[in-house]
C-alpha positions in Angstrom: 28.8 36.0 18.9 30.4 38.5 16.2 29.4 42.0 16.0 26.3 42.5 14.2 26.1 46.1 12.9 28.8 48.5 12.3 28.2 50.3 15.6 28.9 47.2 17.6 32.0 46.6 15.7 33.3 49.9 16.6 32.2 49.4 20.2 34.2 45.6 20.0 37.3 47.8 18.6 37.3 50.3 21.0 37.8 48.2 23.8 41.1 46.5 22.8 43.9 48.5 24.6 45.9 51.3 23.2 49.9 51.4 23.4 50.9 51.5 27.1 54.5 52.8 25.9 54.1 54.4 22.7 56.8 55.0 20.5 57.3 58.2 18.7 59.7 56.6 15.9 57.5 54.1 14.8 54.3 56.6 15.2 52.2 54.8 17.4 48.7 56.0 18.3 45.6 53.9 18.6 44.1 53.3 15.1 41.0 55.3 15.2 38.0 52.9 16.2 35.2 54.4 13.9 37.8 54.0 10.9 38.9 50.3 12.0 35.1 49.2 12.0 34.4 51.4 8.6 36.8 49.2 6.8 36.4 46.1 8.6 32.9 45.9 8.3 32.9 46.9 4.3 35.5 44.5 4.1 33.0 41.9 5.5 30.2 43.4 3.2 32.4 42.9 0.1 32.9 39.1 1.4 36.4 39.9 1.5 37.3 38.6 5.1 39.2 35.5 4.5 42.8 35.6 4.4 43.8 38.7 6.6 46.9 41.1 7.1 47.3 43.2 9.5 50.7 45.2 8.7 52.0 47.2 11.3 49.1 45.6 13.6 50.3 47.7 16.7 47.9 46.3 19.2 45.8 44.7 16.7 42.9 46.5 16.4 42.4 45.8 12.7 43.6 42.1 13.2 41.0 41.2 16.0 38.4 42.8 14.8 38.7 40.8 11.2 39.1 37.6 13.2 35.8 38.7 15.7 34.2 39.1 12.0 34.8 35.5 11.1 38.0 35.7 9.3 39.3 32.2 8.8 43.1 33.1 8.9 44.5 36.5 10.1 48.6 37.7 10.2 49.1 40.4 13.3 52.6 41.8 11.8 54.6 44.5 13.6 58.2 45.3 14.1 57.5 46.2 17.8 57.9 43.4 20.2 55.8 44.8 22.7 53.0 45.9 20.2 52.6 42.2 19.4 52.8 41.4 22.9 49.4 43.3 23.7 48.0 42.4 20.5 48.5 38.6 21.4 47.3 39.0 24.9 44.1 41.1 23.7 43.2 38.3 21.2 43.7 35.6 23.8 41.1 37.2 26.3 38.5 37.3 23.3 39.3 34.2 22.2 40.3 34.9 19.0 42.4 32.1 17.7 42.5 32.7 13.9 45.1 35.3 14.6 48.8 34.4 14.4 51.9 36.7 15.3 55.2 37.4 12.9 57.4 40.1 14.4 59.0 41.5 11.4 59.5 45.1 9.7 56.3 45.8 7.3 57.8 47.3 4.3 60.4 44.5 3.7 58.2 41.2 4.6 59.6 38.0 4.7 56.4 36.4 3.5 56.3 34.0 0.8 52.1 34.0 0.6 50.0 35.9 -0.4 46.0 37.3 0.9 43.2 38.5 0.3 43.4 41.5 2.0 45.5 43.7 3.6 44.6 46.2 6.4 47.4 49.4 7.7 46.9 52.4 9.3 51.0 53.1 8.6 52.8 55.7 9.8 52.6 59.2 8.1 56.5 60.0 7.6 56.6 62.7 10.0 59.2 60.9 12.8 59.5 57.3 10.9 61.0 58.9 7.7 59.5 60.4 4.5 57.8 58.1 2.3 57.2 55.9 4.5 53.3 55.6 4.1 54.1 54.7 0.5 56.8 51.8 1.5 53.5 50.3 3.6 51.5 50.3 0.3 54.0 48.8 -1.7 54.5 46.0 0.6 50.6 46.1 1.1 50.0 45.7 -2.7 52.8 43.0 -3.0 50.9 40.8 -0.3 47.3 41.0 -0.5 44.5 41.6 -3.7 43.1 44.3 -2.0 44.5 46.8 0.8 42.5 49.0 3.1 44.5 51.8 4.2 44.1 55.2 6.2 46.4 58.6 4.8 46.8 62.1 5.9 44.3 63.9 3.9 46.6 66.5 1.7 48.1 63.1 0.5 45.4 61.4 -1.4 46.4 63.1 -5.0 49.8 61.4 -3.9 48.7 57.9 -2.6 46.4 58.3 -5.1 49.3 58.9 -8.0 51.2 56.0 -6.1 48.4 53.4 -6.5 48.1 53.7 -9.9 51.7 53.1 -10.5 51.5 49.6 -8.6 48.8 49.1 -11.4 45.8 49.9 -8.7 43.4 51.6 -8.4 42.3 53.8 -5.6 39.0 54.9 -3.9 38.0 56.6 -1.0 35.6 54.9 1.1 35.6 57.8 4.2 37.2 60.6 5.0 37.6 61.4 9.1 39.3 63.8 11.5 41.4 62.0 14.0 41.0 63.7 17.6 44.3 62.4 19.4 44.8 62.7 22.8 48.3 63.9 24.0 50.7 61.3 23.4 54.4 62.4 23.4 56.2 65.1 25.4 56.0 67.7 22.4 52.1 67.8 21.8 50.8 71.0 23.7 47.2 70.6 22.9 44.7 68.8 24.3 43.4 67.3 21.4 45.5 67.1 17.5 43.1 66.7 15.0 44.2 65.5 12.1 42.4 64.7 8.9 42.7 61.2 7.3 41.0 59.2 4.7 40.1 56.0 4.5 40.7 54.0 1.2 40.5 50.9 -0.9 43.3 49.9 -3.2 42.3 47.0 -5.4 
């Protein structure tokens, strides 16, 4: 049976595994699980959840939670190996099996289709390389009719600048502080908030 409120959506999220080896490079920390089911679930309320992709899916939190929502067809699509690894088992325990699997680098897709909507939570540029966020988006916008996708706060005049370029439009559907747990051998807090916002590029 599919989640039926928000709450149990972000409950559903929560419970699919985080990186066991993240990897500073490619930024990986578990997509937050009260932003997943924000944009899932409006997604779902727009009728939107259809044709799904999940770029830079890391363990696939946005991916299985579109395909627990009913999504007929959903892309998991990640550069990292073992990121698609856990993401495939994860879906397989649920039985989720409207999700498929492309290893493949997100801002240069070898897709020739397109969908209806994209979901990222893509890196932020800090160890992955500047600009990176807006390489995502590009490739977002190039692939699906509408993109949901999560930013560092201070960039939203940016992303917002960037959207309209592509010929989009941009609007913020939440805004959120991320607590993350220690990660990596440089954090020395116990918690790095960092604030985000959640938007919808159409």
């Amino acid at each position: 049976m599919p989640p039926r409120s928000k709450k149990e959506l972000e409950i559903f999220v929560e419970s699919i595994p985080a990186f066991e080896k993240p990897k500073l490079r490619l930024e990986q920390y578990p997509t937050d699980a009260a932003v997943v089911a924000a944009a899932v679930w409006d997604a779902h309320m727009r009728g939107l959840l259809d044709d799904v992709l999940d770029l830079g899916c890391g363990t696939g939190r946005f991916a299985l939670a579109a395909a627990a929502m009913g999504a007929r067809r959903v892309l998991c699509l990640d550069v990292d190996p073992e990121a698609l690894a856990a993401a495939k088992k994860a879906a397989e325990s649920r039985g989720l099996e409207s999700v498929d699997f492309l290893a493949a680098a997100a801002p240069a897709l070898p897709l020739a289709r397109r969908f209806k909507t994209a979901f990222q939570n893509p890196p932020f540029g800090i160890w992955s390389g500047r600009g990176t966020d807006i390489a995502f988006l590009h490739a977002a916008a190039e692939h699906a009719e509408v993109v949901y996708t999560i930013h560092k706060l201070p960039t939203l005049d940016y992303v917002r600048e960037a959207a309209a370029r592509l010929g989009r439009r941009l609007e913020v559907l939440e805004r959120a502080v991320l607590n993350i747990k220690p990660t990596y051998r440089h954090h020395r807090k116990r918690i790095h908030k960092v604030e985000v916002f959640l938007a919808l590029v159409y």
